[in-house]
N, C-alpha and C positions, 0 to 999 in steps of 0.2 A: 535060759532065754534072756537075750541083753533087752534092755527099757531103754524106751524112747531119751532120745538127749538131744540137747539143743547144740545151736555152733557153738559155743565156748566151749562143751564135752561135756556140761553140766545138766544132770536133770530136769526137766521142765516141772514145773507147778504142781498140775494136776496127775504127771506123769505115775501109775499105778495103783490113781485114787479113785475111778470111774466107777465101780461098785460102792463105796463110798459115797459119791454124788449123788447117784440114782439112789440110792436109797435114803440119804436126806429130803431128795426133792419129792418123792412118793410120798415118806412118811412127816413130808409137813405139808401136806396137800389141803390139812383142815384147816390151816392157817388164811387160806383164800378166802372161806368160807366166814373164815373170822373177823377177816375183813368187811366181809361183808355185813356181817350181823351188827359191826360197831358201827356202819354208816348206812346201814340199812335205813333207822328213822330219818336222816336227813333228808330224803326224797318221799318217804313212804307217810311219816306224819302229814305233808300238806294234804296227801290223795286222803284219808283215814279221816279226815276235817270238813274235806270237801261234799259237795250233793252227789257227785259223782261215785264215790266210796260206797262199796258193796255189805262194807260194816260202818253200823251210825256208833259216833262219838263223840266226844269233845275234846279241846284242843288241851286241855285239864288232865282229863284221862288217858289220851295221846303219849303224853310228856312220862307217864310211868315205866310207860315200854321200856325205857332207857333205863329206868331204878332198876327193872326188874334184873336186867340184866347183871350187872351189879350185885344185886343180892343174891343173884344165883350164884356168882362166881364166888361169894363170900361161902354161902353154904357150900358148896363145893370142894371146902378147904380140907377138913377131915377126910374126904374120900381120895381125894388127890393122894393124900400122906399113905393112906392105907393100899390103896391099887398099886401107886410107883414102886413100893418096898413089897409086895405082895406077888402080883401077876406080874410084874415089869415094865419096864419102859414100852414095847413093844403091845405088847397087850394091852397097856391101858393107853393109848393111841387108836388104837383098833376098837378096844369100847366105846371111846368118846367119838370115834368118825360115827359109829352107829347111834350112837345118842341123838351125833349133829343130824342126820341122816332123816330118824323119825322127825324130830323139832319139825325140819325142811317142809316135810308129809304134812303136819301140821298146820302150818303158816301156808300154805298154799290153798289148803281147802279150809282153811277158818272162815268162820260167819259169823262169830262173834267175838267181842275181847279178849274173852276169858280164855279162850286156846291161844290167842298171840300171848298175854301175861305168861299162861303156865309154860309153852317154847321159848319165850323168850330167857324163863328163868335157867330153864334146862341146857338153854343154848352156854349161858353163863357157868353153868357146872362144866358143860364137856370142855369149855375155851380153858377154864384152871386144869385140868388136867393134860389138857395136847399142851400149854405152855409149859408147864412143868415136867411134862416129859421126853418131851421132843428135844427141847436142849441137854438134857440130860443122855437124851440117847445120842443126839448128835455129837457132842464132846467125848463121847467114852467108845465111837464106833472109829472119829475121825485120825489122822496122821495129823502131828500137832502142827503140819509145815501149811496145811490148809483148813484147821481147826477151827482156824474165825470167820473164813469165807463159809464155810457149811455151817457153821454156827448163825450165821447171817440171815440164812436162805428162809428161816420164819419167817423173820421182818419183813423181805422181802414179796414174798406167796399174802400175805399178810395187805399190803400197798395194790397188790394187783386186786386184792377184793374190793381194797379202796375205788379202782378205776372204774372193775366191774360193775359194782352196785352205782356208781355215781354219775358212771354211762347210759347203763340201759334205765335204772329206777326212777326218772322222771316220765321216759317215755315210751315203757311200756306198760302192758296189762300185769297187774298185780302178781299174777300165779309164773310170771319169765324169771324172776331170781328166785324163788323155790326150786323152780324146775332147773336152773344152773348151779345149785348148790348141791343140790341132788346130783348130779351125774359127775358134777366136781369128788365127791364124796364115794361116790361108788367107782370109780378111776382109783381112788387111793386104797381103798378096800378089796379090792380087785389084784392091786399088785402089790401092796406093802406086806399082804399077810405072808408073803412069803419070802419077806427077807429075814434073813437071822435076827435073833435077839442078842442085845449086845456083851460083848465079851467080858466087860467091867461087873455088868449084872451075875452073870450065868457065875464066876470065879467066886462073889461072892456068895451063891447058894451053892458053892461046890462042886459044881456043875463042867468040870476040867473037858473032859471029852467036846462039850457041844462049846465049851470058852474054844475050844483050841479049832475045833470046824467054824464056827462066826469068824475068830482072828485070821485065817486063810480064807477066806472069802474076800473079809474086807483088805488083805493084803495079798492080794494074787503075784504069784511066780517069786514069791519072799521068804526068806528064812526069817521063821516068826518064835524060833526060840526062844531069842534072848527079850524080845518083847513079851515074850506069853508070859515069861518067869519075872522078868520085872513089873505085869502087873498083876502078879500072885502075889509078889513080896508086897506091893502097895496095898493090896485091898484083903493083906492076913496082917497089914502095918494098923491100917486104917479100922479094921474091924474091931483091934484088940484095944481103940482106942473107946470112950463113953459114945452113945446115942443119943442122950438123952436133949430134950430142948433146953432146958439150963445150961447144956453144956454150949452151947453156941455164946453164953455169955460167960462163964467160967474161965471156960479155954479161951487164952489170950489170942491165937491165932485165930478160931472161931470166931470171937469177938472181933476180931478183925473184919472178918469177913462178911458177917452179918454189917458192920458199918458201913461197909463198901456197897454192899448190894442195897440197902436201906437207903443211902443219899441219890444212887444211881438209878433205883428205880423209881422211887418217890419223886426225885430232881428230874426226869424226864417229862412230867407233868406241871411240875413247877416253873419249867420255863413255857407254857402254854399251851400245849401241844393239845391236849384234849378242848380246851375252852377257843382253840381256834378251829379243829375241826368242827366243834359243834356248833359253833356261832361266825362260820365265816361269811355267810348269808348277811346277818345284822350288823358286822364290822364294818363288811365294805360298807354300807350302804347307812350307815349313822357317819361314815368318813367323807361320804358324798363323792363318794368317787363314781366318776362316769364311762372308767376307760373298760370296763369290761361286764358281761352279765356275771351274775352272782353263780348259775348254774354253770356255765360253758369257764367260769372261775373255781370254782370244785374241783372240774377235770383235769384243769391244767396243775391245779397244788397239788393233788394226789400223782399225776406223771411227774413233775419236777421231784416228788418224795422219793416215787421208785426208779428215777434214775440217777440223786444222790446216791440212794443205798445203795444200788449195783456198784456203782462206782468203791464207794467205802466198801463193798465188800470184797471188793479184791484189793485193797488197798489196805486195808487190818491187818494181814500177817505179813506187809513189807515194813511199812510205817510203823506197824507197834496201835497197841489201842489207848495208850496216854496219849501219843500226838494227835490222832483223829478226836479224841475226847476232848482234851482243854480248845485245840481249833474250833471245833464246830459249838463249844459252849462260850466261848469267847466274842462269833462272830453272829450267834444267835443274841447273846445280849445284847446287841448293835441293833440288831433288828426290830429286837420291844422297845427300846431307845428311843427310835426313829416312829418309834409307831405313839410311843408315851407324849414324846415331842411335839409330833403332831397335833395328835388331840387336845395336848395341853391346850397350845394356841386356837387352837379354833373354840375349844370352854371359854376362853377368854376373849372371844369375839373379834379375836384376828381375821384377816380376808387370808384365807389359805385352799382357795381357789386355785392359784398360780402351782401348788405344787401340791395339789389332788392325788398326784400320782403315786406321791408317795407309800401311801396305807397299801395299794397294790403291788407296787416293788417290794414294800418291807415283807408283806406277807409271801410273795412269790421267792425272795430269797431266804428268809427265812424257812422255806420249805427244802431249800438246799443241802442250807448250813443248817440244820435239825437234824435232817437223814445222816449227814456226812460223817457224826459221830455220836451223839447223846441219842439219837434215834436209833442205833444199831447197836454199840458196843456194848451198853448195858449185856442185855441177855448173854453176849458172850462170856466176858468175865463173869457173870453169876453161875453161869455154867460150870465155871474152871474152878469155883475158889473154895467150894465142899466138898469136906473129906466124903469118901463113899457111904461111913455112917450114916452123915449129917444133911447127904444130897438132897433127899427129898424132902427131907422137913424144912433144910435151907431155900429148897426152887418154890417152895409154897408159900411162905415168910415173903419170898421178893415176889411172887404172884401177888400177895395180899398188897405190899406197900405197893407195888401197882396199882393195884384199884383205890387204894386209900388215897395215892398222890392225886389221882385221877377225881377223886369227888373234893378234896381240899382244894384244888388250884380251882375248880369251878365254882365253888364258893366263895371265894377271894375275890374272884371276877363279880358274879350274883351280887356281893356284899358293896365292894368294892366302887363297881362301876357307876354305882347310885350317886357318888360325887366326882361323875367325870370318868372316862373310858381311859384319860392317863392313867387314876391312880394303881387298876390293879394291873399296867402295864409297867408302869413306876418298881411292884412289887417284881414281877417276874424276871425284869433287868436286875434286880439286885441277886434275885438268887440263880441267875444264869451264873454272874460273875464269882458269886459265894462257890457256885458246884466244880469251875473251874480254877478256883484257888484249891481246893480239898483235893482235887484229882492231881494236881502237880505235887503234894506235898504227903497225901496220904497212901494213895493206887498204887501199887507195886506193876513194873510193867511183864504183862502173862506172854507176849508173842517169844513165841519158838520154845515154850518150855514146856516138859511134861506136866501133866497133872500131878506125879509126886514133887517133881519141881516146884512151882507151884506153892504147895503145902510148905515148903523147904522157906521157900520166898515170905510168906504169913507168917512162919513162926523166927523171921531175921537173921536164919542161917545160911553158911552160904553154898550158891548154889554151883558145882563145878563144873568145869568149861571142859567140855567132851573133843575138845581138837582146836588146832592152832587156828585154825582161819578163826572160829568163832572167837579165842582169842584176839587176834588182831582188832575185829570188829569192837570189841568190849573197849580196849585199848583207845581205839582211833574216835571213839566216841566221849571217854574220859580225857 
């Protein structure tokens, strides 16, 4: 059967990856949800405060909702490690959409705190494990030629939670994002349980038969010999190598890898990203800026987010993920800059009236240039850069420095901002620029290469050129 091709005579992109797709975009279906769980308080803490709120609180107790979560995702780290390497990528996807599922049941019919505390912590457990394994499954199901674009597709489903919850959560009745989470959730449970589990997986419990029926699924009308046996050889290469967590620091290429993913996913937060989402309410509005509401300014940061990332997500496997990374950490340090700048001046009792605008421009581009690369690429290459041993104690490690980034940069701000909303703006421009010096000189760049590639790359060997065009390209770039 011939595959689709385009005029030049050359294959199109997505041409014989469409099993592939649909089953990334099902099986990160919870990531919407994820979405929403992370901006859920911004809307829901004022109603929760309010005389209006069907459960009485304070704005004290309020503010925990958001530790809680946090702390769930922290306890959640063992079990992550255990289910990914246990049940598999597939299945523990499928337990955590049901985890998210009840939570949902929960938070809808609460009437008291203490059931949003205990959901919200649970919600935290299921979000470590759909992160850690959804990219896992996605890298080891995908063709490496569209590997970062379905690598992407979390972050993305992820932003659209952003929109969702930031949409309806001021104005409607409590129990409408429950009840969208909910049918969000049973859509992905409905159709992911029966996609194949992935072939990286199954080779590694030995599983040759059901490796070889997932790799003809995901590779329809394909001779998938020479791929089946080359990822037998990698994952009987990769097995015969240590497991253990030490070895992530031992193994110099490990050690590698663990540094990559530790500055990338911890420097994601460290240029602001979480202390803007959760205080873009008080930013604008200490900046005095009058050019837009604080709500109907929500909506538009979270749409300008998900239409960077779309964009960078077809744009990762042309470009390469170093060039979308030091751009978009290069152009986001401009943006604290601009924002540090400002404030400076008006702490100082400057009239900075005249150019108000700014704190809303910098934050509206800044939502651009976030998405276009430090907001996307991370997850990919942490995806790519662990041996099959080391995957999932590796994706849990950079789930952890996730949350860790995430409550450090908000305390910098907290800390920080007591003398002046420059200074922890001051901070985050410097370690924009710190993350895109590291990225040019440490990152090895992942587009186009296998996963054993890859490994080959980490450990400074070199990796060889499968045909002359690719050739050329190596060439024309040196």
């Amino acid at each position: 059967m011939k595959t689709a091709q385009n005029s030049s005579g050359k294959e199109g992109l997505f041409t014989g990856t469409w099993t592939q797709v649909f089953a990334a975009i099902v099986g990160t279906l919870f990531a919407i949800c994820d979405g929403m769980n992370y901006g859920w308080t911004s809307p829901i803490i004022p109603y929760l405060v309010s005389e209006e709120s069907h459960i009485k609180t304070t704005l004290h107790e309020a503010e925990y909702l958001e530790t809680a979560l946090m702390v769930g995702s922290f306890f959640g780290l063992p079990g992550t490690i255990y289910f990914v390497n246990k049940i598999g990528r597939k299945k523990s996807l499928l337990l955590a959409a049901v985890v998210n599922l009840i939570c949902w049941i929960i938070v809808g019919f609460a009437d008291t705190m203490v059931y949003l505390f205990v959901a919200r912590f649970f919600f935290g457990m299921a979000a470590n494990m759909s992160f850690v394994a959804a990219p896992m499954y996605v890298a080891e199901i995908a063709d490496q030629k569209i590997r970062g674009f379905l690598s992407s597709i979390t972050y993305l489903m992820m932003l659209v939670g952003f929109i969702i919850v930031y949409s309806i959560g001021p104005y409607t009745p409590f129990y409408i994002t429950p009840v969208i989470g909910c049918i969000i959730l049973l859509i992905e449970l409905s159709t992911f349980i029966f996609m194949p589990e992935s072939p990286y997986y199954l080779l590694y419990h030995q599983k040759y038969a059901e490796a070889k029926k997932s790799l003809q699924y995901f590779r329809p009308n394909r001779n998938i010999t020479e791929e089946l046996d080359e990822i037998s050889k990698a994952v009987e290469r990769q097995k015969a190598e240590h497991g253990r967590i030490m070895d992530l620091v031992v193994v110099p290429s490990n050690r590698k890898a663990l540094i990559i993913m530790t500055v990338l996913n911890g420097g994601q937060h460290l240029v602001a990203i979480s202390v803007i989402l959760m205080n873009l309410h008080s930013i604008l509005q200490s900046a005095d800026s009058v050019y837009m509401d604080s709500s109907h300014a929500a909506i538009l940061f979270s749409v300008i987010m998900l239409v960077s990332a779309q964009m960078a997500s077809l744009q990762v496997d042309r470009y390469g993920r170093k060039v979308l990374l030091i751009a978009s950490t290069i152009m986001t340090a401009f943006c604290m800059l601009a924002l540090a700048i400002y404030f400076n001046l008006k702490h100082n009792q400057y009239d900075v009236k005249g150019i108000s605008w700014i704190p809303i421009a910098s934050v509206m581009v800044y939502a651009f240039t976030f998405k276009m690369g430090l907001g996307i690429v991370p997850i990919i290459i942490t995806s790519e850069i662990f041996t099959a041993k080391l995957k999932a104690i590796g994706m849990t490690i950079a789930d952890a420095w996730y949350v860790i980034g995430a409550i450090v940069s908000v305390e910098i701000y907290q800390s920080l901002s007591l003398y002046g909303y420059h200074v922890p703006f001051y901070v985050f421009t410097f370690c924009s620029f710190l993350i895109a010096a590291f990225t040019y000189f440490y990152i090895p760049e992942t587009k186009g290469k296998t996963l054993e590639e890859i490994q080959m790359l980490l450990k400074g060997e070199v990796v060889p050129v499968k045909n002359r065009e690719e050739a050329e390209k190596m060439l024309s770039v040196l």
